[in-house]
Jmol script that loads the backbone (N, CA, C; Angstrom):
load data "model"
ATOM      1  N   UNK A   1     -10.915  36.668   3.707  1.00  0.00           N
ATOM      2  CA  UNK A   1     -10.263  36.798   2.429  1.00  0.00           C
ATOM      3  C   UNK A   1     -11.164  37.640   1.524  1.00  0.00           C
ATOM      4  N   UNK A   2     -10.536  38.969   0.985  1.00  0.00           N
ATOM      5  CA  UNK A   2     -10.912  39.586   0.172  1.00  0.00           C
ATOM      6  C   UNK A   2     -10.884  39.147  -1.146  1.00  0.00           C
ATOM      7  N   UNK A   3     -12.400  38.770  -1.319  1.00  0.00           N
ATOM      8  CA  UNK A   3     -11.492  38.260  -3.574  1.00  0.00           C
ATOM      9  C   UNK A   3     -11.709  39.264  -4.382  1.00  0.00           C
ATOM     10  N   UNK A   4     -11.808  40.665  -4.037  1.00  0.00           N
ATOM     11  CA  UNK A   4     -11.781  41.682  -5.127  1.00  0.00           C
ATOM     12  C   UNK A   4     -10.257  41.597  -5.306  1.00  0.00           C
ATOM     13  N   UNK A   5      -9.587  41.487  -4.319  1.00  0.00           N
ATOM     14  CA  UNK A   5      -8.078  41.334  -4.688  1.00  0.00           C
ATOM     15  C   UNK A   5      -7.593  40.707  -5.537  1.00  0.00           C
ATOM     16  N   UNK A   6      -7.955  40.104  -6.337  1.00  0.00           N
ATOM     17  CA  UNK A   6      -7.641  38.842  -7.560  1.00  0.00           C
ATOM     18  C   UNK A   6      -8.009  39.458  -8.550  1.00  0.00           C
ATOM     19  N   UNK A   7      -7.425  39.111  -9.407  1.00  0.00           N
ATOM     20  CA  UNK A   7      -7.696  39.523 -11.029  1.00  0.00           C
ATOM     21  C   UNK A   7      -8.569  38.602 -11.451  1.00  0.00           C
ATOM     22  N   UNK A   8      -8.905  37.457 -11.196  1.00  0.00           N
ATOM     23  CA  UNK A   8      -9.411  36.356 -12.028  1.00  0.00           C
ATOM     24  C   UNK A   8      -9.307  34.628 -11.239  1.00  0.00           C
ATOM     25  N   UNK A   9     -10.373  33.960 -11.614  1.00  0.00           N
ATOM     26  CA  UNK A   9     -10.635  32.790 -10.931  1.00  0.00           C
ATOM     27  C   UNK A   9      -9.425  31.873 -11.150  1.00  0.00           C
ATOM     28  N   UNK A  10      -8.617  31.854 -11.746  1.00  0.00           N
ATOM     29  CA  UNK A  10      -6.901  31.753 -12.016  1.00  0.00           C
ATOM     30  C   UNK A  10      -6.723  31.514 -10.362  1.00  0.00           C
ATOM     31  N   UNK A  11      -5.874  33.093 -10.479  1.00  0.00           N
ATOM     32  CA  UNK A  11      -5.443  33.387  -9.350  1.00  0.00           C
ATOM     33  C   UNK A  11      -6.266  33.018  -7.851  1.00  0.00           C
ATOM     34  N   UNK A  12      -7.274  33.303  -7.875  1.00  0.00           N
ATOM     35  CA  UNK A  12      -8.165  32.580  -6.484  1.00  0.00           C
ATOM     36  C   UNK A  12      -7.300  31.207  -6.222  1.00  0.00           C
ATOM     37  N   UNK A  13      -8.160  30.507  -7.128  1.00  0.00           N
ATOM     38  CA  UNK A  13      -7.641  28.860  -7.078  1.00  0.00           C
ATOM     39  C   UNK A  13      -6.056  28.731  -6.992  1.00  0.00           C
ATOM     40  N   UNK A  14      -5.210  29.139  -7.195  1.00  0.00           N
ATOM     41  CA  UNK A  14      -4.068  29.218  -7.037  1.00  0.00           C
ATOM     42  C   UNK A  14      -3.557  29.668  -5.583  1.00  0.00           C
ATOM     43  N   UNK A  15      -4.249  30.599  -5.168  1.00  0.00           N
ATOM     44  CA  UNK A  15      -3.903  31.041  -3.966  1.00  0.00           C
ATOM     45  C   UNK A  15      -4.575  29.784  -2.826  1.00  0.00           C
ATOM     46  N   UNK A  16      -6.165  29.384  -3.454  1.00  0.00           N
ATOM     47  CA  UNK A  16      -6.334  28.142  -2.131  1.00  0.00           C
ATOM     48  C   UNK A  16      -5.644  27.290  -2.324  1.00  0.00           C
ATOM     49  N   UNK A  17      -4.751  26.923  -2.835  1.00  0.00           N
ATOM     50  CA  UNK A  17      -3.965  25.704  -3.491  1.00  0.00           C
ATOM     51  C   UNK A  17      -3.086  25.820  -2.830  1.00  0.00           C
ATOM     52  N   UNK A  18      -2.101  26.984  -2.689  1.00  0.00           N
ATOM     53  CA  UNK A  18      -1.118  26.963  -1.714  1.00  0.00           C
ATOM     54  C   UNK A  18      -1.579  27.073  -0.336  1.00  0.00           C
ATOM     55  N   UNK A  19      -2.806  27.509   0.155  1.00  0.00           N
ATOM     56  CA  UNK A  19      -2.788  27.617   1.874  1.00  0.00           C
ATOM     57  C   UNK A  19      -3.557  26.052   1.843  1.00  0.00           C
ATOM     58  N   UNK A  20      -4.068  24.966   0.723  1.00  0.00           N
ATOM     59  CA  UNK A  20      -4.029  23.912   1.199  1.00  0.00           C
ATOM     60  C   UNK A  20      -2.377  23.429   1.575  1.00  0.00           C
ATOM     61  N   UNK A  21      -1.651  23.471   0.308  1.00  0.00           N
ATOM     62  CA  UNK A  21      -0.133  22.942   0.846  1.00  0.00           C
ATOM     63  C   UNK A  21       0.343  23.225   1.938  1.00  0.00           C
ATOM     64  N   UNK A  22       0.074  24.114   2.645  1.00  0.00           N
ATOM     65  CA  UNK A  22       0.544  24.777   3.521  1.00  0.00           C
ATOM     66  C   UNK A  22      -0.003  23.819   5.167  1.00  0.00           C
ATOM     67  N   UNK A  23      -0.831  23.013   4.780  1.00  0.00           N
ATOM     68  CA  UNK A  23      -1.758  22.641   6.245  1.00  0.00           C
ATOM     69  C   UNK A  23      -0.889  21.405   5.990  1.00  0.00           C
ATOM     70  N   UNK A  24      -0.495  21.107   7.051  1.00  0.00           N
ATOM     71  CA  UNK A  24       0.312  19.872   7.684  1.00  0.00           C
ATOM     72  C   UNK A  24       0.062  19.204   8.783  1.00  0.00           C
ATOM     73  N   UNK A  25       0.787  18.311   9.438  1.00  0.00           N
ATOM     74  CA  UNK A  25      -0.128  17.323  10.189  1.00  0.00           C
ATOM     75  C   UNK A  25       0.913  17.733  11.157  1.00  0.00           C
ATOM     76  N   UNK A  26       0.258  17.380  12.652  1.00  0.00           N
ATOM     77  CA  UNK A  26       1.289  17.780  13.776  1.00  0.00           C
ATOM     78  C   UNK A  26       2.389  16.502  14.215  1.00  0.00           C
ATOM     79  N   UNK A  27       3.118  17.039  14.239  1.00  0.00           N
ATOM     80  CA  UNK A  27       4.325  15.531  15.284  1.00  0.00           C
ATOM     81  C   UNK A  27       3.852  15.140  16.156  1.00  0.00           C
ATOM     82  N   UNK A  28       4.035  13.853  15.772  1.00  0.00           N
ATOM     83  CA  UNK A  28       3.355  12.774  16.858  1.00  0.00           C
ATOM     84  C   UNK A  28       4.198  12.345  17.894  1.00  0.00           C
ATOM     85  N   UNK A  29       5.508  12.961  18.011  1.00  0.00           N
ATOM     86  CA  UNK A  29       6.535  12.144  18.701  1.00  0.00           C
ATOM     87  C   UNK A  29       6.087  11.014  19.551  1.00  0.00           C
ATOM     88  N   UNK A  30       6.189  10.335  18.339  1.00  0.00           N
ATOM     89  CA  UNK A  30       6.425   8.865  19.127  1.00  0.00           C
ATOM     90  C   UNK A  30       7.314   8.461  20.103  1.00  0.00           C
ATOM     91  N   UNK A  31       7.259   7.221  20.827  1.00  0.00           N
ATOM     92  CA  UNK A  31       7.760   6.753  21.841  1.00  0.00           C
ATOM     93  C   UNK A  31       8.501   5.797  21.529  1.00  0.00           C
ATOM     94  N   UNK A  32       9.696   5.862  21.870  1.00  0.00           N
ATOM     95  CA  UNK A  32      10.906   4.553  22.035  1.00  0.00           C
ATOM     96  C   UNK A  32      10.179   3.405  22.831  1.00  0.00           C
ATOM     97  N   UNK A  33      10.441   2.569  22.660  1.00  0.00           N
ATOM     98  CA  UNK A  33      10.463   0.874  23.286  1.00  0.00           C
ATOM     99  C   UNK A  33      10.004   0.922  24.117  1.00  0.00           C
ATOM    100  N   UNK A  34      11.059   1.429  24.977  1.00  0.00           N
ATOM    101  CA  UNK A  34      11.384   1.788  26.306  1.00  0.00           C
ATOM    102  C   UNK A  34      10.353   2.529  27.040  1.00  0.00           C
ATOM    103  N   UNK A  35      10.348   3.791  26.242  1.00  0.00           N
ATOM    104  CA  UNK A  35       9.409   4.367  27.450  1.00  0.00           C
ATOM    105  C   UNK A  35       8.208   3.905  26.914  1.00  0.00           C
ATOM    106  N   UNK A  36       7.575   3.268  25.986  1.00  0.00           N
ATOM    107  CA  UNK A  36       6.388   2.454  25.837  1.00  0.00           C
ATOM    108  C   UNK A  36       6.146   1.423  27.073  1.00  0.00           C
ATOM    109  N   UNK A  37       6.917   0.982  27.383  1.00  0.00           N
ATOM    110  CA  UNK A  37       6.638  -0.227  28.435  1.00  0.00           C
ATOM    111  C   UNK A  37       6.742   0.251  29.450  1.00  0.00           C
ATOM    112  N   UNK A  38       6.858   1.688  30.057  1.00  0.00           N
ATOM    113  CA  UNK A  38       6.618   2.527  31.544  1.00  0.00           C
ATOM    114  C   UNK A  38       5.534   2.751  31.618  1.00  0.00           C
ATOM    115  N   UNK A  39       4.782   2.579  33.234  1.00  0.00           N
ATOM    116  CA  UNK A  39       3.827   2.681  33.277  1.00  0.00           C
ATOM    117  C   UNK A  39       3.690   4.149  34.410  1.00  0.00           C
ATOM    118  N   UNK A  40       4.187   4.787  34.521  1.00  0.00           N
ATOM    119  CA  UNK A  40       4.407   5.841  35.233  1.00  0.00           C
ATOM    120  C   UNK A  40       3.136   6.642  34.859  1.00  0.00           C
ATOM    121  N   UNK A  41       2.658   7.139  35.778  1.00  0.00           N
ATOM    122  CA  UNK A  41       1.487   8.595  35.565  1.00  0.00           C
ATOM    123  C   UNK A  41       1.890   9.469  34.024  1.00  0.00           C
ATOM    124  N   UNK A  42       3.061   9.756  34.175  1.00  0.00           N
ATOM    125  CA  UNK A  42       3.279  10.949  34.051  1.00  0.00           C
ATOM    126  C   UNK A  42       3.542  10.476  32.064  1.00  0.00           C
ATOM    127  N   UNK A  43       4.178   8.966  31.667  1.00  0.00           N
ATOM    128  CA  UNK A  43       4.249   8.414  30.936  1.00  0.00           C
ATOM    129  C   UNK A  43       2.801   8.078  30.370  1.00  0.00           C
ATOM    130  N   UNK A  44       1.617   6.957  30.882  1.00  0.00           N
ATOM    131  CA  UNK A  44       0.697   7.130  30.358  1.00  0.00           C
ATOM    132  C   UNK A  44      -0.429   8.017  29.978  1.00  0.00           C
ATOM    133  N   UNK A  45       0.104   9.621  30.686  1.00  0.00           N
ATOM    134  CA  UNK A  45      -0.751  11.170  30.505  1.00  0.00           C
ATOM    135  C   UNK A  45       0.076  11.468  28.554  1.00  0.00           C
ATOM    136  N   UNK A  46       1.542  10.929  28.852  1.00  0.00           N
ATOM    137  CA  UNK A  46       2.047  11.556  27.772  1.00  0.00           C
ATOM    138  C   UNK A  46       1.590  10.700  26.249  1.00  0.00           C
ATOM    139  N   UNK A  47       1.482   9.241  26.674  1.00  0.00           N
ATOM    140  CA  UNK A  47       0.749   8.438  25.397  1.00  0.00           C
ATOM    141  C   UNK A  47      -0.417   8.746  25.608  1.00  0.00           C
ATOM    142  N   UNK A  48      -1.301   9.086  26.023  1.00  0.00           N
ATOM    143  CA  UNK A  48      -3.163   9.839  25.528  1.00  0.00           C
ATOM    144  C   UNK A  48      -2.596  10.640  24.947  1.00  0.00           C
ATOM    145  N   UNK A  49      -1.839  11.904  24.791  1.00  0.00           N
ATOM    146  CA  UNK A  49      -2.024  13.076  24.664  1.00  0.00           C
ATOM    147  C   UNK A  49      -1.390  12.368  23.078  1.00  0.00           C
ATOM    148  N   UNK A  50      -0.331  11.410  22.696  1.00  0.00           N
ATOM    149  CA  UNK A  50       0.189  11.069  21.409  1.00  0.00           C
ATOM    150  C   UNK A  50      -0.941  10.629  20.443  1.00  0.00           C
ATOM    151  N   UNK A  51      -1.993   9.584  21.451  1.00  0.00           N
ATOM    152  CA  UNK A  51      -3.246   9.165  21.005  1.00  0.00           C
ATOM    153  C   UNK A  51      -3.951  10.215  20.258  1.00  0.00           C
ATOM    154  N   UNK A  52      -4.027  11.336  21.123  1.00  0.00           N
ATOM    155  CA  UNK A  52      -4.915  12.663  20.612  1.00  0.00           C
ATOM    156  C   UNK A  52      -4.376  12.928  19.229  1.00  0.00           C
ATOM    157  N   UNK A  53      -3.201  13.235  19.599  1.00  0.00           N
ATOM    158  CA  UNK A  53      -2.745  13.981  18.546  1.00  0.00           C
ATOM    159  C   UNK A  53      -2.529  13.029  17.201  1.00  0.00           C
ATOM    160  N   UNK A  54      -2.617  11.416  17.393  1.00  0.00           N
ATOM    161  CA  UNK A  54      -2.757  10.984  15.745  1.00  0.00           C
ATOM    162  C   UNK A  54      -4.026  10.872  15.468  1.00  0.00           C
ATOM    163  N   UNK A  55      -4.568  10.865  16.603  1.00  0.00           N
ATOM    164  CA  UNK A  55      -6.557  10.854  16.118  1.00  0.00           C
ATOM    165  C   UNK A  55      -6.971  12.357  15.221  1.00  0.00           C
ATOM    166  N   UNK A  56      -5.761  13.797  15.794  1.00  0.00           N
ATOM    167  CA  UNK A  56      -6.319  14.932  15.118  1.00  0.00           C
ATOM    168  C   UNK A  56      -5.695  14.794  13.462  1.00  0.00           C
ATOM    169  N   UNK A  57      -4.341  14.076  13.876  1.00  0.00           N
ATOM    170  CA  UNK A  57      -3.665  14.054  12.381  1.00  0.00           C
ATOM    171  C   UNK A  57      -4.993  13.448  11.401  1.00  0.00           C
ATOM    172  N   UNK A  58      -5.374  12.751  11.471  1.00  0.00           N
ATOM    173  CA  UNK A  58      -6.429  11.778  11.140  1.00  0.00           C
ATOM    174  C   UNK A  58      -7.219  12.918  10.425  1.00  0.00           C
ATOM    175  N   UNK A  59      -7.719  13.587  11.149  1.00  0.00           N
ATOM    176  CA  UNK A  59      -8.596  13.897  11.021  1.00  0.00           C
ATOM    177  C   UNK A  59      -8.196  15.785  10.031  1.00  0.00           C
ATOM    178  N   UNK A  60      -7.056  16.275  10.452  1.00  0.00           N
ATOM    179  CA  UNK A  60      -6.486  17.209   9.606  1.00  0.00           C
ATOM    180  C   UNK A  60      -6.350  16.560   8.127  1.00  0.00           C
ATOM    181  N   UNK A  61      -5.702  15.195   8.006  1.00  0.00           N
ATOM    182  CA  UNK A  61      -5.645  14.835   6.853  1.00  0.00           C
ATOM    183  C   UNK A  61      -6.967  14.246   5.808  1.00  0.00           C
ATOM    184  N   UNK A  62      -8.207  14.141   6.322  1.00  0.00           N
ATOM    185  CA  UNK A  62      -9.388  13.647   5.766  1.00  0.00           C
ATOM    186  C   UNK A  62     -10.013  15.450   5.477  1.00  0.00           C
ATOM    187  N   UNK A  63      -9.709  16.484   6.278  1.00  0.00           N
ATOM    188  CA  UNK A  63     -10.350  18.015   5.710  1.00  0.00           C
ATOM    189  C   UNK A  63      -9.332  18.138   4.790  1.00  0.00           C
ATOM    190  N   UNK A  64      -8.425  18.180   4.610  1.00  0.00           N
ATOM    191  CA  UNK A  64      -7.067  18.563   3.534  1.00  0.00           C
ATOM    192  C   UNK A  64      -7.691  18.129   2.391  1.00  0.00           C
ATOM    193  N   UNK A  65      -7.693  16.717   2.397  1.00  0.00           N
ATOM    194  CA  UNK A  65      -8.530  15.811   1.318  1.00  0.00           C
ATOM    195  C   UNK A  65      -9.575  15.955   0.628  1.00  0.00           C
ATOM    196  N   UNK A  66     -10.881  16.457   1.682  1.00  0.00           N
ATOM    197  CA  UNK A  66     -11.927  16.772   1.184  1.00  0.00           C
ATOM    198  C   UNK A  66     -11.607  18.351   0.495  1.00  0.00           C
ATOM    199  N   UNK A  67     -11.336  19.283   1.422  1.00  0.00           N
ATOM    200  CA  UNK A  67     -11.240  20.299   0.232  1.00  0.00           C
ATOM    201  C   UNK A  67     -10.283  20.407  -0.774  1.00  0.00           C
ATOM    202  N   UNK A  68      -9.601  19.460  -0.934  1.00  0.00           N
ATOM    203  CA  UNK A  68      -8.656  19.352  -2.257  1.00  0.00           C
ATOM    204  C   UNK A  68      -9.517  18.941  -3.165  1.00  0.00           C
ATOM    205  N   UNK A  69     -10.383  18.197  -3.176  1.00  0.00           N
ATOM    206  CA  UNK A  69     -11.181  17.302  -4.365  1.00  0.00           C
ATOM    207  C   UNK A  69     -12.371  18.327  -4.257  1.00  0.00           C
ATOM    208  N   UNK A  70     -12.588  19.421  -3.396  1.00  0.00           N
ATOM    209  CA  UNK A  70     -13.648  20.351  -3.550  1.00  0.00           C
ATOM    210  C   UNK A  70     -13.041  21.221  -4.671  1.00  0.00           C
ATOM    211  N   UNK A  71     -12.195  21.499  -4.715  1.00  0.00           N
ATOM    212  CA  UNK A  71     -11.376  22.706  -5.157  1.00  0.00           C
ATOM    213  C   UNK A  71     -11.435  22.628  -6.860  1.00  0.00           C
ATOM    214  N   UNK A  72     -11.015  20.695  -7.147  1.00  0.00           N
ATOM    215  CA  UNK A  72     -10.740  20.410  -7.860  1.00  0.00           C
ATOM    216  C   UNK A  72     -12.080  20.223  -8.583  1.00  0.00           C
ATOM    217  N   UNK A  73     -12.968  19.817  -8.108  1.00  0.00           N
ATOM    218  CA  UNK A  73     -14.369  20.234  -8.616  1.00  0.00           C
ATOM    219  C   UNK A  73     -14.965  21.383  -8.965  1.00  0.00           C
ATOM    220  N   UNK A  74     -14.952  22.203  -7.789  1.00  0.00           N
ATOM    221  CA  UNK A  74     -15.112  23.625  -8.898  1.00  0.00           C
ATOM    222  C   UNK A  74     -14.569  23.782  -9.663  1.00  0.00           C
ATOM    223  N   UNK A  75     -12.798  23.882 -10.334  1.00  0.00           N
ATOM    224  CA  UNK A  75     -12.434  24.194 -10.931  1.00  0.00           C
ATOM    225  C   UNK A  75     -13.227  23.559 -12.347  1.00  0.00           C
ATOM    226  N   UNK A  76     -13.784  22.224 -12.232  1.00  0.00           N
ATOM    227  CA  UNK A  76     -14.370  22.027 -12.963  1.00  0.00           C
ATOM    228  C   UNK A  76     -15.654  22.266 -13.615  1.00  0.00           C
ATOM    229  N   UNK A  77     -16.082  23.239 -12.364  1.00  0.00           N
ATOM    230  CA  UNK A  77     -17.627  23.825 -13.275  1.00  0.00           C
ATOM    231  C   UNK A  77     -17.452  24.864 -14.226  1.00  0.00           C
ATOM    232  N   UNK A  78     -18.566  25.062 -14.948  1.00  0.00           N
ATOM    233  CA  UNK A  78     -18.266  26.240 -15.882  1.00  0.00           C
ATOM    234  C   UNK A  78     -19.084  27.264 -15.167  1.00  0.00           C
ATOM    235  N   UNK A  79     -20.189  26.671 -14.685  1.00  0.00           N
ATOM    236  CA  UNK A  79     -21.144  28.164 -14.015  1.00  0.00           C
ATOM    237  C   UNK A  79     -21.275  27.636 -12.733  1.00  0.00           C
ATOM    238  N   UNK A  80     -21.684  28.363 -11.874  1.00  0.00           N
ATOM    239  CA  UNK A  80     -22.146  28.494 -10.103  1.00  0.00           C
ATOM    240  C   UNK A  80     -23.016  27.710 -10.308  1.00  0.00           C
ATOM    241  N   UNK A  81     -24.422  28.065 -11.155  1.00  0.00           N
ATOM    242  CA  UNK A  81     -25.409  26.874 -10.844  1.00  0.00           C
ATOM    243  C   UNK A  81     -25.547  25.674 -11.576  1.00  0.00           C
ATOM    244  N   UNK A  82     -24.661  25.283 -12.729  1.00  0.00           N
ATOM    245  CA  UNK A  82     -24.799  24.268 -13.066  1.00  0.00           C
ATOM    246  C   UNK A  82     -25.141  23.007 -12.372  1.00  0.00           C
ATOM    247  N   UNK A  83     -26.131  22.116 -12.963  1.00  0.00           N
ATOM    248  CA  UNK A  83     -26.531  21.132 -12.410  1.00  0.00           C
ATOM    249  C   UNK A  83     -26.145  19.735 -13.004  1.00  0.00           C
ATOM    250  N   UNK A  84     -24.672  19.492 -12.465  1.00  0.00           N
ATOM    251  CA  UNK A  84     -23.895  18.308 -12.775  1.00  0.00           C
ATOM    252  C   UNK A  84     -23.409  17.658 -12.035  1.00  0.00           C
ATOM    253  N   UNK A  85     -22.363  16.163 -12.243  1.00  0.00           N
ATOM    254  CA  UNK A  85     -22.151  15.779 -11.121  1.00  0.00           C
ATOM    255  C   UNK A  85     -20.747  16.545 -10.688  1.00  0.00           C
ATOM    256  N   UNK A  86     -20.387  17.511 -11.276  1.00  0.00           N
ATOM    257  CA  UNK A  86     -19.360  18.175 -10.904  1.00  0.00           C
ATOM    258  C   UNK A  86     -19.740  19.222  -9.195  1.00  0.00           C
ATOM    259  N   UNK A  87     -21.087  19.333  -9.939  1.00  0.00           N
ATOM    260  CA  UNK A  87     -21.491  20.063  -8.987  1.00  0.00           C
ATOM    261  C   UNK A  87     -21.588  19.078  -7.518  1.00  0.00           C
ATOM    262  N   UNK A  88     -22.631  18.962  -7.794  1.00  0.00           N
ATOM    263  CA  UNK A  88     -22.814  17.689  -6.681  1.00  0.00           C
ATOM    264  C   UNK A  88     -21.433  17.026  -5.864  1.00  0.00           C
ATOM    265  N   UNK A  89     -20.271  16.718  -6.246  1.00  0.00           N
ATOM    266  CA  UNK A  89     -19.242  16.554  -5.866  1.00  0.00           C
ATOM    267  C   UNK A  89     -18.874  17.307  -5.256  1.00  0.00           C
ATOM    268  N   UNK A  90     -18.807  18.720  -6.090  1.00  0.00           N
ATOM    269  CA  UNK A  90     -18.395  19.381  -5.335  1.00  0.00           C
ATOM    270  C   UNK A  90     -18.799  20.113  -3.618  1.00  0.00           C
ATOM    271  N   UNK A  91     -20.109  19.875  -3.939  1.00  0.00           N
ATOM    272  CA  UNK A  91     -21.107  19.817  -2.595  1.00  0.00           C
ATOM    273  C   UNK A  91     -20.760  19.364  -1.451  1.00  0.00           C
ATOM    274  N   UNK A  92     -20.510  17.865  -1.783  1.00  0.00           N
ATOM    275  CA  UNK A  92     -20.144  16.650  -0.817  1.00  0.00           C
ATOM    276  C   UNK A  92     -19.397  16.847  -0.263  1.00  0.00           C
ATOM    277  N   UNK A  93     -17.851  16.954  -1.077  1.00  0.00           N
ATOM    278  CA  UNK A  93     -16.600  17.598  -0.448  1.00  0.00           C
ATOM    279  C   UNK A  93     -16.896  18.629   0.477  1.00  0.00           C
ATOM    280  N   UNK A  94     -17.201  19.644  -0.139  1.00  0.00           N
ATOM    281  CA  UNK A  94     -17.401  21.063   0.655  1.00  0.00           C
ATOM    282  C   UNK A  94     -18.000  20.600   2.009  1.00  0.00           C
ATOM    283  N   UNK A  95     -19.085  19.957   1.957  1.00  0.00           N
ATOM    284  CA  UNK A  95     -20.084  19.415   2.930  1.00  0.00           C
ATOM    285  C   UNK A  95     -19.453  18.704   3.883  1.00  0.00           C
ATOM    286  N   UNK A  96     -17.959  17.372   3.434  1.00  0.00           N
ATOM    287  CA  UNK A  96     -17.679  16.702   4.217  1.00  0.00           C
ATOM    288  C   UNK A  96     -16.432  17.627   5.311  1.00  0.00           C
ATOM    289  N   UNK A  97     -15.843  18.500   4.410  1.00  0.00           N
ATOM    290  CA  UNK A  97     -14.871  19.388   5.207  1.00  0.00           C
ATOM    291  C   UNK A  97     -15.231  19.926   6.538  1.00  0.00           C
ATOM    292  N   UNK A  98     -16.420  20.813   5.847  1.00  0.00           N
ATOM    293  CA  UNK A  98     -17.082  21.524   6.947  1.00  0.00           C
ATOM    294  C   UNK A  98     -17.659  20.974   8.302  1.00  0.00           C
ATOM    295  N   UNK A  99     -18.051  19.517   7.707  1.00  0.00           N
ATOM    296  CA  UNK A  99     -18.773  18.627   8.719  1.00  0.00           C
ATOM    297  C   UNK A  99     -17.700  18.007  10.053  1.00  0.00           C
ATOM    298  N   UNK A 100     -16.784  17.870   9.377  1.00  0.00           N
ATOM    299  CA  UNK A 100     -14.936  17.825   9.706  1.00  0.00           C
ATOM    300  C   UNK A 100     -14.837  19.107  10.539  1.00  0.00           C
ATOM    301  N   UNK A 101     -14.765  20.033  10.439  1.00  0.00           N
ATOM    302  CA  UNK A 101     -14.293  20.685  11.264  1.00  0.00           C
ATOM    303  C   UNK A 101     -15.019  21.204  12.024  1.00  0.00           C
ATOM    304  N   UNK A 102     -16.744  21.257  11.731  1.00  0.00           N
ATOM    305  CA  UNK A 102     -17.293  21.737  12.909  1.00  0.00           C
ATOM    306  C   UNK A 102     -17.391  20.067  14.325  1.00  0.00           C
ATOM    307  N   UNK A 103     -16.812  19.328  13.890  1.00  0.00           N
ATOM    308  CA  UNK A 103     -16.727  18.224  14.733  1.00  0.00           C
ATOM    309  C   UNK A 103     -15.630  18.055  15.419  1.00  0.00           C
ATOM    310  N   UNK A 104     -14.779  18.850  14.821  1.00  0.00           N
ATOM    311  CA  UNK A 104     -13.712  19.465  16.057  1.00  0.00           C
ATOM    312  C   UNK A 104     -13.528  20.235  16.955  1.00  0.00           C
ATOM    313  N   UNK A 105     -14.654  20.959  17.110  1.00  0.00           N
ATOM    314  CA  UNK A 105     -14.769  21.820  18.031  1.00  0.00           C
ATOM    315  C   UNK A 105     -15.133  21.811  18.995  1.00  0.00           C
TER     316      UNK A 105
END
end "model"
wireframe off; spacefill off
backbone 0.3
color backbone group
């Protein structure tokens, strides 16, 4: 992302605001009753893989989170280096996102 493209810290924050809205959690398609109580190969390959995928939801929705309340912290500083707890917050967040996603890899 180029930010000479922006007119102003406005617009930045506005633009991460929508590619946060934009991150969503994957379908979990759940399982009927029914095929819950099959014990077939091919059935218990398909509940791990449901497992996976609410363990990633999980975990898409705790980075969403953290950089939302990052975002919302900067917006609250007045300068880069200020030394507040705005700052500091904002750290954490940033810190916990990142920590989030390099743990997905």
């Amino acid at each position: 992302m180029d930010l000479n493209t922006f007119r102003n810290d406005k617009e930045i924050i506005q633009y991460l605001e929508g590619q946060l809205e934009k991150i969503d959690s994957l379908n979990e398609c759940r399982l009927y009753k029914e095929e819950q109580l099959q014990l077939t190969d091919e059935m218990i390959h398909f509940r791990n893989c449901i497992e996976w995928i609410i363990r990633s939801n999980q975990v898409i929705k705790n980075v969403k989170y953290a950089l939302t309340r990052c975002l919302k912290y900067a917006e609250a500083m007045t300068w880069p280096l200020e030394e507040t707890d705005n700052k500091e917050l904002y750290s954490y967040y940033l810190e916990d996102a990142v920590y989030r996603k390099l743990a997905c890899k």
